[in-house]
C-alpha positions as a LaTeX table, in Angstrom:
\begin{tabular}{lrrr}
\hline
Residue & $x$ (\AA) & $y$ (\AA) & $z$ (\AA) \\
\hline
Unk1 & 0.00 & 0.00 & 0.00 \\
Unk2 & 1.12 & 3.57 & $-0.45$ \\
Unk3 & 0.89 & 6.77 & 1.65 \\
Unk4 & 0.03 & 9.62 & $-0.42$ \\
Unk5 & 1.90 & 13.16 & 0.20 \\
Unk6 & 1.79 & 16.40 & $-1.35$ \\
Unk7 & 3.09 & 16.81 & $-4.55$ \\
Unk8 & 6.76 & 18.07 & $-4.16$ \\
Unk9 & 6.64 & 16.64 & $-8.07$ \\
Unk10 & 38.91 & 2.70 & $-14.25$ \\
Unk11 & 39.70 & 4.44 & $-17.16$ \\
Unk12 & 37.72 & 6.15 & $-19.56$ \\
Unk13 & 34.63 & 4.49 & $-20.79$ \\
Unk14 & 35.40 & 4.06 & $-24.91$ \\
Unk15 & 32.37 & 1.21 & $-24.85$ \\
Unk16 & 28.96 & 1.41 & $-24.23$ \\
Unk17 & 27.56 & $-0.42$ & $-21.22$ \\
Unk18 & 25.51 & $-3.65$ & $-23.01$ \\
Unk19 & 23.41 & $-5.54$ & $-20.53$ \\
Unk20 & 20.58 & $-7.97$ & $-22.11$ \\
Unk21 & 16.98 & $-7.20$ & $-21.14$ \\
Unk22 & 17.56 & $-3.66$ & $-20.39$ \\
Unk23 & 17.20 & $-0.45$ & $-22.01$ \\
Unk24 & 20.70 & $-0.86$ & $-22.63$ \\
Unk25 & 20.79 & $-3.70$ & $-25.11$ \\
Unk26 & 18.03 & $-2.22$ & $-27.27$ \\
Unk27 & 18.40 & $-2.96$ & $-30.88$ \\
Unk28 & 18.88 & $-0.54$ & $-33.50$ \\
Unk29 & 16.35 & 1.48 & $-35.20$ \\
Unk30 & 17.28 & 3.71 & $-38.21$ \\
Unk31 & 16.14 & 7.17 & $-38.16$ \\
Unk32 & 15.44 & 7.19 & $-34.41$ \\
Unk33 & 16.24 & 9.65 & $-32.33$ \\
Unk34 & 19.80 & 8.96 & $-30.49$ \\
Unk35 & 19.55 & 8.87 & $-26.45$ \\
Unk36 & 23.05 & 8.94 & $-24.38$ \\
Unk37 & 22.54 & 7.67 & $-20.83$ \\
Unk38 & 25.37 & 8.57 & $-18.06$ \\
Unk39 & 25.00 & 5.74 & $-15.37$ \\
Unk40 & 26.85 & 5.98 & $-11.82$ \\
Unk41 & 26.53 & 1.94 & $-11.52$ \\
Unk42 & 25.18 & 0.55 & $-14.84$ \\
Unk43 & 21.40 & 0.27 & $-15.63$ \\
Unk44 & 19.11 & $-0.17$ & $-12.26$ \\
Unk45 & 15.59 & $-0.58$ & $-11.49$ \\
Unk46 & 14.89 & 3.27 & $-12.55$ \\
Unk47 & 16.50 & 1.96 & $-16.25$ \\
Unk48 & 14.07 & $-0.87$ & $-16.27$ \\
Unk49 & 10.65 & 1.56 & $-15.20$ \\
Unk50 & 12.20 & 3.76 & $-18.47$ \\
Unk51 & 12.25 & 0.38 & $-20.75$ \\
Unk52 & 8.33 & $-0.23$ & $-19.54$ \\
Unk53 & 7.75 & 3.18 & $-20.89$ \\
Unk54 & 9.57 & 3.14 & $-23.99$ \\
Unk55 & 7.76 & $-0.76$ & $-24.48$ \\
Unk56 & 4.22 & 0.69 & $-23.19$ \\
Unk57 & 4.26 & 3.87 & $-25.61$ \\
Unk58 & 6.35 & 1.87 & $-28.57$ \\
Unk59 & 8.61 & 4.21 & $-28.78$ \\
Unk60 & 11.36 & 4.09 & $-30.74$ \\
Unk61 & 14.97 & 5.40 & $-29.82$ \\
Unk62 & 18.41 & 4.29 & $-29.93$ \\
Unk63 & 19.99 & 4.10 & $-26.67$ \\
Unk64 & 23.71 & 4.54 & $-25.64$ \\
Unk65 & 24.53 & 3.39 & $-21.99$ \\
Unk66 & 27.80 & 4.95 & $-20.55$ \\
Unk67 & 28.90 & 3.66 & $-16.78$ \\
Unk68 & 31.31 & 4.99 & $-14.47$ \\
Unk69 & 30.98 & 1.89 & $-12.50$ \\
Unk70 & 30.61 & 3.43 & $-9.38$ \\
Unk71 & 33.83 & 5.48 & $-9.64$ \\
Unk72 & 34.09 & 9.36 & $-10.21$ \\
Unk73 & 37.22 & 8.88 & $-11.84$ \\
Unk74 & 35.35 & 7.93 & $-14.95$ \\
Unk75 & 33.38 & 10.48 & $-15.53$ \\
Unk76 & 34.89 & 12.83 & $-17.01$ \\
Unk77 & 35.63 & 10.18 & $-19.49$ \\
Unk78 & 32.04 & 9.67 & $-20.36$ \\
Unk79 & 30.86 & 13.54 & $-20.53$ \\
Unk80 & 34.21 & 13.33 & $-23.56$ \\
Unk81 & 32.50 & 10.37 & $-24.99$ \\
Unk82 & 29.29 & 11.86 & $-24.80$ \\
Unk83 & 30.04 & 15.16 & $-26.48$ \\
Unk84 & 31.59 & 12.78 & $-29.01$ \\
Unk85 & 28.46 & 11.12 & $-29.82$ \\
Unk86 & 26.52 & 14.77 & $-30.42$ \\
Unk87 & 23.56 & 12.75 & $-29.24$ \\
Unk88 & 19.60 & 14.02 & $-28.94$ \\
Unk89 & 19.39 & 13.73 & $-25.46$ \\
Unk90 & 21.42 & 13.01 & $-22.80$ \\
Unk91 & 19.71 & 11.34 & $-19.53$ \\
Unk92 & 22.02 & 11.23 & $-16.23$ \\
Unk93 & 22.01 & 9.48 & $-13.31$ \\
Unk94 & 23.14 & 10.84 & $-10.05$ \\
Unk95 & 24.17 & 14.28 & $-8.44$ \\
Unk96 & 27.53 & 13.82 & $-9.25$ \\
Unk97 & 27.12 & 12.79 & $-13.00$ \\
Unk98 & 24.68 & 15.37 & $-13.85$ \\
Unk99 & 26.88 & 18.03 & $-12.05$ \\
Unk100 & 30.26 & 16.82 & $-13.85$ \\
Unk101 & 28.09 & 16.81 & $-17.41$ \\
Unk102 & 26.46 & 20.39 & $-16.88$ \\
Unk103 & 27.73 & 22.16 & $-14.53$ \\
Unk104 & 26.30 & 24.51 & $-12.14$ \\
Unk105 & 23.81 & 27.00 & $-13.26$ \\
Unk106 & 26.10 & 29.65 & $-12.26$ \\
Unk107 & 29.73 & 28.39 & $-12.69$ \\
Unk108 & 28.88 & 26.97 & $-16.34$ \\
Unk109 & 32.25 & 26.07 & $-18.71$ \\
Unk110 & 30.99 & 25.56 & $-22.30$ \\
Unk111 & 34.34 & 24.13 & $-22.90$ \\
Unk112 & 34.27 & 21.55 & $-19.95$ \\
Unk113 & 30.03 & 21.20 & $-19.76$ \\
Unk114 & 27.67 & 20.30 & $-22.21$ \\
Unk115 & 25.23 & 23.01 & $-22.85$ \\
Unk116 & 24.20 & 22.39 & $-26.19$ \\
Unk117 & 22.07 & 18.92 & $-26.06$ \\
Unk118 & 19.16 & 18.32 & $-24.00$ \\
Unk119 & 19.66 & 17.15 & $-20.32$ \\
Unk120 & 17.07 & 15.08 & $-18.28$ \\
Unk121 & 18.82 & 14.04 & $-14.70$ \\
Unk122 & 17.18 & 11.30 & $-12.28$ \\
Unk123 & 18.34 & 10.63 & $-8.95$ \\
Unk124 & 19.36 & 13.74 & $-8.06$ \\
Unk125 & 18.42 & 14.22 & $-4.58$ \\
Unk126 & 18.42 & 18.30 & $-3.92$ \\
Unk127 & 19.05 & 19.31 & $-7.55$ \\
Unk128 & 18.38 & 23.16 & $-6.51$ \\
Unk129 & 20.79 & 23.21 & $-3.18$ \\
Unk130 & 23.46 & 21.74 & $-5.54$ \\
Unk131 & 22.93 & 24.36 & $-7.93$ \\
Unk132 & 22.37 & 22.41 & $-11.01$ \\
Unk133 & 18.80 & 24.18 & $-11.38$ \\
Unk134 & 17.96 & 27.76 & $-9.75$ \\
Unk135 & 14.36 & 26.39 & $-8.91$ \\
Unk136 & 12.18 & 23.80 & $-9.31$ \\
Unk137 & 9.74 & 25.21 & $-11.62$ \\
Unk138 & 12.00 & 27.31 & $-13.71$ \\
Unk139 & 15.27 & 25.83 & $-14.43$ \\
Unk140 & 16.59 & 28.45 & $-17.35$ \\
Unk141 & 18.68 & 26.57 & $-18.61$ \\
Unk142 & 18.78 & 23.35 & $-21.46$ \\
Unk143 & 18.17 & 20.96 & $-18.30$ \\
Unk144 & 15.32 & 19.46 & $-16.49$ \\
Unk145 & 14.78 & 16.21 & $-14.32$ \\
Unk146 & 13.52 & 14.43 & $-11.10$ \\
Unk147 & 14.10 & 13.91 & $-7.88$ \\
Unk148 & 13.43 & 11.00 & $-5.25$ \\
Unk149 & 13.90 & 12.47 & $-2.51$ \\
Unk150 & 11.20 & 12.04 & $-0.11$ \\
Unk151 & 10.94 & 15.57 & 2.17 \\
Unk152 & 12.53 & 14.97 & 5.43 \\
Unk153 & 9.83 & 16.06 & 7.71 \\
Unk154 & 7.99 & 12.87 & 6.30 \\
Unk155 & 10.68 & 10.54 & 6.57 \\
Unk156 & 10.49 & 11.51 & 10.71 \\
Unk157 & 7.17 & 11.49 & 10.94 \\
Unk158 & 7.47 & 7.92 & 9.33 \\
Unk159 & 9.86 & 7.19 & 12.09 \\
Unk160 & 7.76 & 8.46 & 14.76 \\
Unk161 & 4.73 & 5.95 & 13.63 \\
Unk162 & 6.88 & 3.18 & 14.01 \\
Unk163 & 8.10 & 3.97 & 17.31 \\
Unk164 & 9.19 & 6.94 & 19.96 \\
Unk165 & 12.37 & 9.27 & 18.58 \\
Unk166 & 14.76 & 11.05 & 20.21 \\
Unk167 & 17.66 & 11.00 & 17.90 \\
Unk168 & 18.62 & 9.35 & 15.15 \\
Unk169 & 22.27 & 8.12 & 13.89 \\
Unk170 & 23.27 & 8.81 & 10.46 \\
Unk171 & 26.66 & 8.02 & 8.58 \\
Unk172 & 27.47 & 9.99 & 5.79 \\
Unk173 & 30.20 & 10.51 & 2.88 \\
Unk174 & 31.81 & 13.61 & 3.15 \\
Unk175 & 32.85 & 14.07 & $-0.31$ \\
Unk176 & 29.15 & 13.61 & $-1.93$ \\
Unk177 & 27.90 & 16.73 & $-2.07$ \\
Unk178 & 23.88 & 15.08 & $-2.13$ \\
Unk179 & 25.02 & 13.62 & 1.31 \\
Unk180 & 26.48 & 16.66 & 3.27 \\
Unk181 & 23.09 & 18.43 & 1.69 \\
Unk182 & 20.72 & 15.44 & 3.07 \\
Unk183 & 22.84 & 15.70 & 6.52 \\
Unk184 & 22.43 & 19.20 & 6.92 \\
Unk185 & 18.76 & 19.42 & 6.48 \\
Unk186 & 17.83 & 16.41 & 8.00 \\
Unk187 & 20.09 & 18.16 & 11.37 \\
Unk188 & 17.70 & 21.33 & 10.85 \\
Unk189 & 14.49 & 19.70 & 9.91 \\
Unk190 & 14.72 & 17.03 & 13.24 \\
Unk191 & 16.10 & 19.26 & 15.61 \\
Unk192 & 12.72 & 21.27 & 14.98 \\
Unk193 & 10.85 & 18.33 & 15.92 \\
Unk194 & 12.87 & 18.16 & 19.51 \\
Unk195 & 14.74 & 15.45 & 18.08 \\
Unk196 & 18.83 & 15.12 & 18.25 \\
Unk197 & 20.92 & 13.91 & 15.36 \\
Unk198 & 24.02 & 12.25 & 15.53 \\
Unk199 & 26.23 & 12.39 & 12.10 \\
Unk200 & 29.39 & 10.69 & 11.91 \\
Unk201 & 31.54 & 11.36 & 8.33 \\
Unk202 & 32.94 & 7.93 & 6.62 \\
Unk203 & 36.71 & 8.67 & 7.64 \\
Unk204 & 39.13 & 8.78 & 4.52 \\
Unk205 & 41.96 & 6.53 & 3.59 \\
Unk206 & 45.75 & 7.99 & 2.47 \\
Unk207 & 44.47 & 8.30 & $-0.82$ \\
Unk208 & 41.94 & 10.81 & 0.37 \\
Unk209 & 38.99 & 8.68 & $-0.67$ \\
Unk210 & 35.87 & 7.02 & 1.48 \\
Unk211 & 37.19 & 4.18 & 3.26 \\
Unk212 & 34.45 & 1.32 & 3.66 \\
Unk213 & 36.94 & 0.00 & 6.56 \\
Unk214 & 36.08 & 2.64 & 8.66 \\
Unk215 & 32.01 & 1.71 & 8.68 \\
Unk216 & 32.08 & $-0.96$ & 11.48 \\
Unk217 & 33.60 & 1.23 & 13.95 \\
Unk218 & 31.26 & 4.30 & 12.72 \\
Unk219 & 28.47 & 2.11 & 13.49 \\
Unk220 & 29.25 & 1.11 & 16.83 \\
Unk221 & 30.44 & 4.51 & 17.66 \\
Unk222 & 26.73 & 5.65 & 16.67 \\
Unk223 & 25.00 & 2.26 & 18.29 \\
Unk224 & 27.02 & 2.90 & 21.85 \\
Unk225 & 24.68 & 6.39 & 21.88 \\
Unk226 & 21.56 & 4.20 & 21.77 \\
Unk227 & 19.69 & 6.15 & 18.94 \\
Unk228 & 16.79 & 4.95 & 17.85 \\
Unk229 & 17.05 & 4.68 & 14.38 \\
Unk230 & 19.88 & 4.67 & 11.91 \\
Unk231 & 18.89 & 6.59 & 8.87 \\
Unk232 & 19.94 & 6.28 & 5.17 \\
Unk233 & 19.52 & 8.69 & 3.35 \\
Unk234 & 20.50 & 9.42 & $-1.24$ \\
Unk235 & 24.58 & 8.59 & $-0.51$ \\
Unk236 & 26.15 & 6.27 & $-3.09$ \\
Unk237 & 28.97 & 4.94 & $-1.21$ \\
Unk238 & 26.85 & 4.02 & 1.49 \\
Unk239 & 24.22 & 2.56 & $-1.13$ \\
Unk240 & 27.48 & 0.75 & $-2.47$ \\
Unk241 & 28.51 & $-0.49$ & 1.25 \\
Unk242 & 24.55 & $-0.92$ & 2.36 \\
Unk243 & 24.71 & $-3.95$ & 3.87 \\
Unk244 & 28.15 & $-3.79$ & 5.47 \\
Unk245 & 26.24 & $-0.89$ & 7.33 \\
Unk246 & 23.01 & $-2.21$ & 7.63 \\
Unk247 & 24.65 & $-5.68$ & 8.85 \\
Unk248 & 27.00 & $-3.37$ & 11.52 \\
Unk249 & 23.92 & $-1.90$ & 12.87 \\
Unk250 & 21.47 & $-4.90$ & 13.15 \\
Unk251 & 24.68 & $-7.01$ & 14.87 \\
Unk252 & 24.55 & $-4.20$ & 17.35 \\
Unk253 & 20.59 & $-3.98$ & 17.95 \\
Unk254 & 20.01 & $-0.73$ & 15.59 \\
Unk255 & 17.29 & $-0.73$ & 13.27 \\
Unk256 & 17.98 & 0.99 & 10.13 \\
Unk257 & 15.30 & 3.49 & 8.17 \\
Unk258 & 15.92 & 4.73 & 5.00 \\
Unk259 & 14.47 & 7.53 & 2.51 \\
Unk260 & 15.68 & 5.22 & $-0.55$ \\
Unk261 & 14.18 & 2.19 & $-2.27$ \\
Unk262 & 17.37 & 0.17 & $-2.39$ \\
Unk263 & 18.40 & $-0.48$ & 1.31 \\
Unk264 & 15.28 & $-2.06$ & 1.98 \\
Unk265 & 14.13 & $-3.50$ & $-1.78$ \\
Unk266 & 17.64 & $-5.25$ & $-2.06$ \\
Unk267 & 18.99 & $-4.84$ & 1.77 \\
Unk268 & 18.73 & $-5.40$ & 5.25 \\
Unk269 & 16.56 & $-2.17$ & 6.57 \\
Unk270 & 13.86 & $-2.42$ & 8.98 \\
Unk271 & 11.69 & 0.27 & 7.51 \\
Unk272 & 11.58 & 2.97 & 4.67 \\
Unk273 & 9.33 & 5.72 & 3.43 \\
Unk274 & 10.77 & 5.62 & $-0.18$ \\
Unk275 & 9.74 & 6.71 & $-3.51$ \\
Unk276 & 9.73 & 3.51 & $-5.88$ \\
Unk277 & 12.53 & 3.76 & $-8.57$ \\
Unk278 & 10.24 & 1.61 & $-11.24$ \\
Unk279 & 7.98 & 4.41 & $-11.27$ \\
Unk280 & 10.75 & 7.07 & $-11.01$ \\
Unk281 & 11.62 & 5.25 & $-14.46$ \\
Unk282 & 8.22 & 5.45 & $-15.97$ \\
Unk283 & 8.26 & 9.08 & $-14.87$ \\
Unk284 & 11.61 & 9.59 & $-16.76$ \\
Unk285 & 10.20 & 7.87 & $-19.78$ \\
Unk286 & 8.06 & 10.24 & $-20.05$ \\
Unk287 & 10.21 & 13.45 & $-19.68$ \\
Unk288 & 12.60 & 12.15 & $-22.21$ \\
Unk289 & 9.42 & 11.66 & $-24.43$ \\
Unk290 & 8.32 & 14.87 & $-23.57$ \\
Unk291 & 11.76 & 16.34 & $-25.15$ \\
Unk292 & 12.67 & 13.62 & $-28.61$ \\
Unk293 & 9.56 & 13.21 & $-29.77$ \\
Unk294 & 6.92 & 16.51 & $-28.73$ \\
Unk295 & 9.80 & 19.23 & $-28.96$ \\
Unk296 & 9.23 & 20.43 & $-25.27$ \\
Unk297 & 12.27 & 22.37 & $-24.59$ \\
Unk298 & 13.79 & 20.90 & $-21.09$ \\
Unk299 & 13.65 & 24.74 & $-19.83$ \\
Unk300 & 10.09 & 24.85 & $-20.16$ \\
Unk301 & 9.55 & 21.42 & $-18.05$ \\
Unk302 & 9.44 & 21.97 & $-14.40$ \\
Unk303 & 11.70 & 19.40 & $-12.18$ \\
Unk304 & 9.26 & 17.27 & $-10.11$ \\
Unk305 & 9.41 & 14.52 & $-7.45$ \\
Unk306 & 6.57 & 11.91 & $-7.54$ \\
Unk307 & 3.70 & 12.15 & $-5.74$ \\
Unk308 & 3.38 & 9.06 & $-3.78$ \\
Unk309 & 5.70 & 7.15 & $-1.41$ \\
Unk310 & 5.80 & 4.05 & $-0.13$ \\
Unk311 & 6.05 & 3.30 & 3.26 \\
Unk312 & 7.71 & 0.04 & 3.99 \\
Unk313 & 8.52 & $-2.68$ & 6.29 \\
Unk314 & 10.91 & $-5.17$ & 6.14 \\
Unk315 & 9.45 & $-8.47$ & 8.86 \\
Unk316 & 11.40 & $-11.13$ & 8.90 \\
Unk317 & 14.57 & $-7.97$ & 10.34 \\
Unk318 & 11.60 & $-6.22$ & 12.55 \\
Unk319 & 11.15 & $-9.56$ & 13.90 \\
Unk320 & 14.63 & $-10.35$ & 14.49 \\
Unk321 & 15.04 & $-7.12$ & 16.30 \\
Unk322 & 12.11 & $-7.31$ & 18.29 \\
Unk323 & 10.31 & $-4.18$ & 17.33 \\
Unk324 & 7.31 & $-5.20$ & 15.40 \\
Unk325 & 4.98 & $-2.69$ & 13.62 \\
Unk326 & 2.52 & $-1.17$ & 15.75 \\
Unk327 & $-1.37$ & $-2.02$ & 14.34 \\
Unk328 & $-1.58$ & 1.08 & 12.85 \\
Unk329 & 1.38 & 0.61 & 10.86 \\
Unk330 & $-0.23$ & $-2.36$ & 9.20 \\
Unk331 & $-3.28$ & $-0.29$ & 7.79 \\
Unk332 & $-1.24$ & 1.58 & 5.31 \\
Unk333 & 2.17 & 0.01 & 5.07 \\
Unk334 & 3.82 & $-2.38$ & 2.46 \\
Unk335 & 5.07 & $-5.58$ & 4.42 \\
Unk336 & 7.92 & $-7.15$ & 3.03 \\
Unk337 & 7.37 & $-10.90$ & 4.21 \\
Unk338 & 10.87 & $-12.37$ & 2.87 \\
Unk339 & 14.33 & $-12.24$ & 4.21 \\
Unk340 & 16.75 & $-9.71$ & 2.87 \\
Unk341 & 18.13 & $-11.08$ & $-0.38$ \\
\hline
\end{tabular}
C-alpha cells in the first residue's frame, strides 16, 4: 500500500555499457532519435521503469549506456564520450554525474560542460541546493529532471509511527555533495521536531577517498549512543557499502530506516518511506518523451518529485530485532514478508 503526500513533483569508458533485457541492449532502429545515458553503476531498477515506458508507448529510440561503474574517476571520461556522440538527449544518473556533465547554473564552462544537447537528470536528490537548477519550476537553462527524494519532515514522521524518537544516527560521505546536503537538512528539519541527530563522516583513507573500513567502527560509535534509528539517506557509497552498514547496525541492535528504495528492496533495513525507482523510471520515460519526440524544450519542463511514497517494512529484520509494527502501521504500510536477499 502507499501513503500519499503532497506533490513536491577505471579508465575512460570508450564502450557502451551492453546488458541484455535492459534499455541498454536495445536494438537498432534507423532514423530514431539517439539517447546517451550517463550511469553511476550501470542500468538499475529506474533503467528498467524507463524500458516499460519506452515498451508501453512503442517508442522508438536508440539508446547509448555509458557507466562509471561506481567510480568518479570515470566520468569525465564519459561527458568526452558523450560530447563525441553529439547525441539528442542526454539522460544522467546521479548528483555527481549530472553536475560533472552540466555544470552549475552559475559556474557553467561551455568548454568543460555540455550546454548544447538536451539534459534530463534522475536521482538527483536536492538538484536546486546543488545548484544544477535555480528552482524547481524554472530551471533556465537546457536541463530538467527528477528527484526522489522524499521531504525529510515525512521521513520523521514515518519514524515516529513506528516507534518513539529522540535522535537518530546517520553516517554519511563527506565528499558527496547530495550527502552533506541530506545531513544538513535532515540536522535542521529534526532538531525542529525536539529530536537530536548524531552524524558521523565515513573517515578517509591515504588516498583521500571514502574508506568502507572505517564503517564498522562508525556504526558502533553511533549504536554505543543508543539512537533509535539509523537513517539512510541518497549517498552512493553508502548505497554501495549498504549492507556492510546495515549488517553493523542490526549485529549491534540498531534498526535501520531509509528515505531510498534500495536499502530495503535489495537490503537489510527495517523500515523505509521511499519513492519507488520503477515508477521514477516510468516518470523519466516520459520526460525524455516529452523532449525527442513533442519538442518540449527541457527549460520549459518543471523538475518534479513523484507524488506518492511508499512506506515500507521489512518483517522477517523487525522480527529479528524485536520491534514489530505497531497495528496502525499495518493499515497503510507495504510488508515485506521475505528475508533480505
Amino acid at each position: 500500500m502507499t501513503l500519499r503526500l503532497p506533490l513536491a513533483l577505471a579508465a575512460l569508458l570508450s564502450a557502451p555499457v551492453a546488458t541484455a533485457g535492459t534499455i541498454c541492449d536495445r536494438p537498432h532502429v534507423d532514423g530514431a532519435p539517439h539517447l546517451v545515458m550517463m550511469l553511476w553503476r550501470g542500468p538499475t531498477e529506474v533503467e528498467r521503469g524507463f524500458l516499460g515506458h519506452v515498451e508501453a508507448r512503442g517508442m522508438e529510440v536508440n539508446v547509448t549506456c555509458l557507466s562509471a561503474e561506481s567510480s568518479g574517476a570515470n566520468i569525465p571520461g564519459m561527458v568526452a564520450r558523450a560530447r563525441e556522440l553529439a547525441p539528442d538527449l542526454i539522460y544522467t544518473w546521479g548528483t555527481g554525474v549530472t553536475l560533472a556533465t552540466v555544470g552549475r547554473a552559475d559556474r557553467v564552462d561551455p568548454a568543460q560542460h555540455i550546454t548544447d544537447i538536451p539534459v534530463v537528470f534522475t536521482m538527483v536528490a536536492y538538484p536546486v541546493e546543488s545548484g544544477i537548477v535555480p528552482s524547481f519550476e524554472d530551471t533556465g537553462r537546457n536541463v530538467t529532471g527528477a528527484t526522489h527524494t522524499v521531504p525529510l519532515l515525512a521521513q520523521i514522521r514515518a519514524m515516529r509511527a513506528y516507534r518513539p524518537v529522540s535522535s537518530i544516527g546517520v553516517i554519511f560521505n563527506p565528499l558527496e555533495v547530495n550527502s552533506v546536503i541530506n545531513v544538513q537538512q535532515l540536522t535542521e528539519t529534526a532538531e525542529a521536531e525536539g529530536i537530536e541527530v548524531i552524524a558521523l563522516p565515513v573517515l578517509l583513507d591515504a588516498a583521500g577517498r571514502p574508506d568502507p573500513a572505517s564503517l564498522p567502527l562508525l556504526v558502533a560509535r553511533l549504536a554505543a549512543r543508543q539512537p533509535q534509528f539509523l537513517f539512510i539517506g541518497p549517498d552512493s557509497f553508502i548505497g554501495q557499502h549498504r549492507e556492510a552498514v546495515i549488517g553493523a547496525a542490526l549485529a549491534a541492535g540498531l534498526p535501520a530506516f531509509t528515505g531510498t528504495e534500495l536499502e530495503i528492496a535489495e537490503g537489510s533495513a527495517m523500515l523505509g518511506l521511499v519513492t519507488s525507482y520503477y515508477n521514477l523510471g516510468r516518470y523519466m520515460g516520459s520526460l525524455v518523451e516529452q523532449v525527442l519526440f513533442e519538442g518540449v524544450a527541457p527549460r520549459d519542463v518543471p523538475v518534479r518529485t513523484l507524488s506518492r511514497f511508499t512506506f515500507m517494512v521489512r518483517l522477517p529484520v523487525a522480527q529479528r530485532l524485536g520491534l514489530y509494527p505497531p497495528l496502525e502501521v499495518l493499515d497503510f504500510a507495504q510488508i515485506l514478508l521475505e528475508p533480505p536477499p
